[in-house]
C-alpha positions in Angstrom: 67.1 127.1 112.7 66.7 125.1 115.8 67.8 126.5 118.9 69.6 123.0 120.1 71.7 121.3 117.4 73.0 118.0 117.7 76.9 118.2 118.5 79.0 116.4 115.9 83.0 115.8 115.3 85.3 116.3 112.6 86.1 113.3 110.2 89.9 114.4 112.4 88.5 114.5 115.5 86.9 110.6 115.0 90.1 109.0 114.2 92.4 111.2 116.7 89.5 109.8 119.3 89.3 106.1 118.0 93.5 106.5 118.0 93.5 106.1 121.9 91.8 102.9 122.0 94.4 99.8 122.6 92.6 97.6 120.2 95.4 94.8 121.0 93.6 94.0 124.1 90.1 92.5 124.4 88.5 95.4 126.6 90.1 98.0 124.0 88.9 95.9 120.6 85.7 95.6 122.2 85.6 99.7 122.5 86.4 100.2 119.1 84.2 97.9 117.5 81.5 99.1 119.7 82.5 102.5 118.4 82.8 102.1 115.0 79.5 100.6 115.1 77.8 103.8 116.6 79.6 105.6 113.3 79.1 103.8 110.9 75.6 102.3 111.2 74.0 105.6 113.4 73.0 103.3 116.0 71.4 104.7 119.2 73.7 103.7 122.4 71.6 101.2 123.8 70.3 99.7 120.4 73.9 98.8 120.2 74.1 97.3 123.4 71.1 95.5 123.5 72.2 94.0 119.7 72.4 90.2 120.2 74.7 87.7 118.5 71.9 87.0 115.8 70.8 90.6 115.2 73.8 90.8 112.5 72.1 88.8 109.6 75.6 88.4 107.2 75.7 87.5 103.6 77.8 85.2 102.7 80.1 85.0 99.2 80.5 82.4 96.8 83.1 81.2 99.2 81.3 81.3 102.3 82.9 84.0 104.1 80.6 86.4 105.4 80.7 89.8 103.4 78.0 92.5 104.3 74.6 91.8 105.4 72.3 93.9 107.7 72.2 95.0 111.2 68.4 94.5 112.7 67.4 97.0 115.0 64.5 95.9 117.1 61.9 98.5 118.3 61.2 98.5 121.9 59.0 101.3 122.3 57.3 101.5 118.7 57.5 97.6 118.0 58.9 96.7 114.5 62.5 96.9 113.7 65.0 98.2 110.9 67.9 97.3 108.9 70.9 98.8 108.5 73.6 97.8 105.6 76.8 96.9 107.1 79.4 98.2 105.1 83.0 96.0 104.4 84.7 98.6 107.0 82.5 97.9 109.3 82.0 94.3 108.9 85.7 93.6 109.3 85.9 95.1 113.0 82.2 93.6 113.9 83.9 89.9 112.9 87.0 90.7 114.6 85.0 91.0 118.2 82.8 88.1 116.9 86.4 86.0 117.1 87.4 87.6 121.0 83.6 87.8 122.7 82.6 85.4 124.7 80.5 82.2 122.5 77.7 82.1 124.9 76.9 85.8 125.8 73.5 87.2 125.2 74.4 90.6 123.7 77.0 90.6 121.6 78.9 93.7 123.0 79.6 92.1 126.1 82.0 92.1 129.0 84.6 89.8 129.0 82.4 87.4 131.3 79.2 87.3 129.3 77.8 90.6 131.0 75.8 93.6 129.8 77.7 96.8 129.2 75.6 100.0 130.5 75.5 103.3 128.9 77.4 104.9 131.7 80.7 102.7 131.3 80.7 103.3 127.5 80.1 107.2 128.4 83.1 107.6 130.9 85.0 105.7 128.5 84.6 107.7 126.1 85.4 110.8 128.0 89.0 109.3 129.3 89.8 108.4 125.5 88.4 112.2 124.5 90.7 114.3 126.9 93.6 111.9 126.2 93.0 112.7 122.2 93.0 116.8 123.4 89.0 117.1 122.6 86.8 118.8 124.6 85.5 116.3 127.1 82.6 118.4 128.8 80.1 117.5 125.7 81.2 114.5 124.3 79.3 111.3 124.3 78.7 108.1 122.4 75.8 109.8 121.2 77.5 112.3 119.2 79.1 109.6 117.0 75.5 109.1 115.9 75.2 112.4 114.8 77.8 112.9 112.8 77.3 109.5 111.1 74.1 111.4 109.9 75.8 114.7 109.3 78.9 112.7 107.2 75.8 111.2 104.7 73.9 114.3 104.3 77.6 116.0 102.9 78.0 112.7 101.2 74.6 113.2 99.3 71.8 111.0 100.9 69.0 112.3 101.3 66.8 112.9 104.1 64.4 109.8 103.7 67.6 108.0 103.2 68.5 109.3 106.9 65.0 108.8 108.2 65.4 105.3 107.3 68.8 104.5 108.6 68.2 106.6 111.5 64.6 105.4 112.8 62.8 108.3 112.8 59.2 108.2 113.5 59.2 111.8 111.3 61.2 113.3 108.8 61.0 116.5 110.9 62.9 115.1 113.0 65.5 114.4 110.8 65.6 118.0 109.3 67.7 118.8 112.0 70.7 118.0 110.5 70.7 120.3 107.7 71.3 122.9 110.4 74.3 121.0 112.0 77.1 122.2 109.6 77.0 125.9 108.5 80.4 125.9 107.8 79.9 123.6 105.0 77.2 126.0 103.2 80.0 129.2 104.0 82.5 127.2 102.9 81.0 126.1 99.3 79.9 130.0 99.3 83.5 131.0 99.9 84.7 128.9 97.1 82.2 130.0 94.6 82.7 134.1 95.3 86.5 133.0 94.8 86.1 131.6 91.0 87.7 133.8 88.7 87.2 133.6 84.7 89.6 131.8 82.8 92.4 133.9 81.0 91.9 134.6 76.9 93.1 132.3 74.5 96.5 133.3 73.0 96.5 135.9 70.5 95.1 134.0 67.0 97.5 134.2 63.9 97.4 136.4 61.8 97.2 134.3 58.9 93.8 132.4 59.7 91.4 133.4 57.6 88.5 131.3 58.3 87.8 133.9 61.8 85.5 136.9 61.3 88.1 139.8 61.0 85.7 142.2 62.5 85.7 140.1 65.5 89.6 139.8 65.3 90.2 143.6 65.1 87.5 143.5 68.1 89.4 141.2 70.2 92.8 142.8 69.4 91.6 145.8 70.2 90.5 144.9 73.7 93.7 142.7 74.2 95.8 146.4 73.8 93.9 148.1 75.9 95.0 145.3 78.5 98.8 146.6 77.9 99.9 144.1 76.0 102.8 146.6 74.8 104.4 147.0 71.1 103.8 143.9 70.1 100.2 143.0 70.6 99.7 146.9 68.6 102.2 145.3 65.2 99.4 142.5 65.3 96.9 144.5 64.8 98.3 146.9 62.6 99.4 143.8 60.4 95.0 142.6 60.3 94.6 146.5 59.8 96.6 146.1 57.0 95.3 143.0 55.7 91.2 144.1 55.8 91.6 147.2 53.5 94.2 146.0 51.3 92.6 146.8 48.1 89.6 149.2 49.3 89.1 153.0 48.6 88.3 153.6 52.5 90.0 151.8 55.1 87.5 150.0 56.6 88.2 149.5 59.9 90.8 151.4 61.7 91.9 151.5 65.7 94.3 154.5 67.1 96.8 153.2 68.7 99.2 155.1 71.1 102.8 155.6 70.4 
């Protein structure tokens, strides 16, 4: 296991976090959508602020409202880009700062006069909202929304090229980090498995089937009285006693009971 793990949050922690943000102002809505973004696409801090207005390719529906599409992450240092599926949760808070940004800004998370946001004010802003929501502030960062948007889909079932992909890693050995991130899960699932328990036999069977193997019925009886099943469960098997040697010169089968 790695020595350094990424740090993640609880699917609790994220919305007690995203709770503080006052999404009825501009400044607050623009948090938000800047955070969900970093969630639920995985982006990197400054892919997301360097995203421009055209970066979000949208489909459009049969009636021409925009629903889905990709997010195109350009490649600075490799060249190339990637696409990343925007899903309906997240394309409903990306169009709802697309209605309050500024028309003419360059990058589409913006400040309210057509400026760049840095790292640093998304960073302290996210350490206010973090001690306000009672979670430890000393390690939290924008950056660990990325990591548990790859941590959520590896619990979720994607696989690791899936996360490669979505992710931008160069190498897949990079992305095998996350398998580390969550131990709890694995103990957890263990836990739950040591803790199954058999089902409880069927009922006792009647007496007058006679399509089940009698052997097997004296069998099963036999180990149902040994589980103290009291007076009763013994007259139900005296009665299939009964019935098995009625008409032989040797019993044959026969249990002791007790009492």
């Amino acid at each position: 296991m790695p020595n350094s793990l990424p740090r993640t949050l609880s699917r609790d922690e994220v919305q007690r976090l995203f709770a503080q943000v006052n999404i009825k102002c501009k400044t607050g809505l623009r948090t938000r959508v800047l955070w969900e973004t970093l969630y639920r696409a995985g982006l990197r801090v400054q892919e997301a602020l360097d995203l421009a207005p055209a970066d979000l390719k949208w489909k459009l529906d049969v009636r021409g409202q925009k629903a889905g599409g990709f997010i195109e992450i350009r490649d600075s240092k490799r060249g190339g880009c990637r696409a990343v599926p925007i899903a309906p949760t997240l394309a409903a808070w990306l169009q709802l700062w697309e209605q309050h940004r500024p028309a003419d800004a360059a990058q589409f998370f913006c400040s309210l006069n057509g400026k760049p946001l840095y790292q640093q004010y998304v960073r302290r802003q996210m350490k206010d909202k973090g001690a306000k929501a009672g979670l430890e502030s000393e390690h939290l960062s924008p950056h660990m929304l990325r990591h548990t948007f790859a941590t959520e889909l590896l619990e979720e079932h994607f696989s690791l090229v899936d996360l490669q992909m979505l992710l931008g890693h160069k190498s897949l050995e990079t992305t095998r980090i996350y398998l580390h991130v969550r131990p709890e899960e694995l103990a957890n699932r263990m836990m739950q498995r040591d803790s199954y328990r058999p089902p409880p036999p069927p009922a006792l069977p009647d007496p007058g089937v006679t399509t089940l193997d009698e052997h097997a019925r004296i069998e099963y009886l036999g180990g149902v009285l040994r589980h103290d099943l009291g007076p009763e469960g013994a007259e139900e098997l005296r009665k299939v006693l009964a019935k098995l040697n009625r008409g032989a010169e040797e019993p044959r089968a026969a249990i002791e009971l007790e009492g």
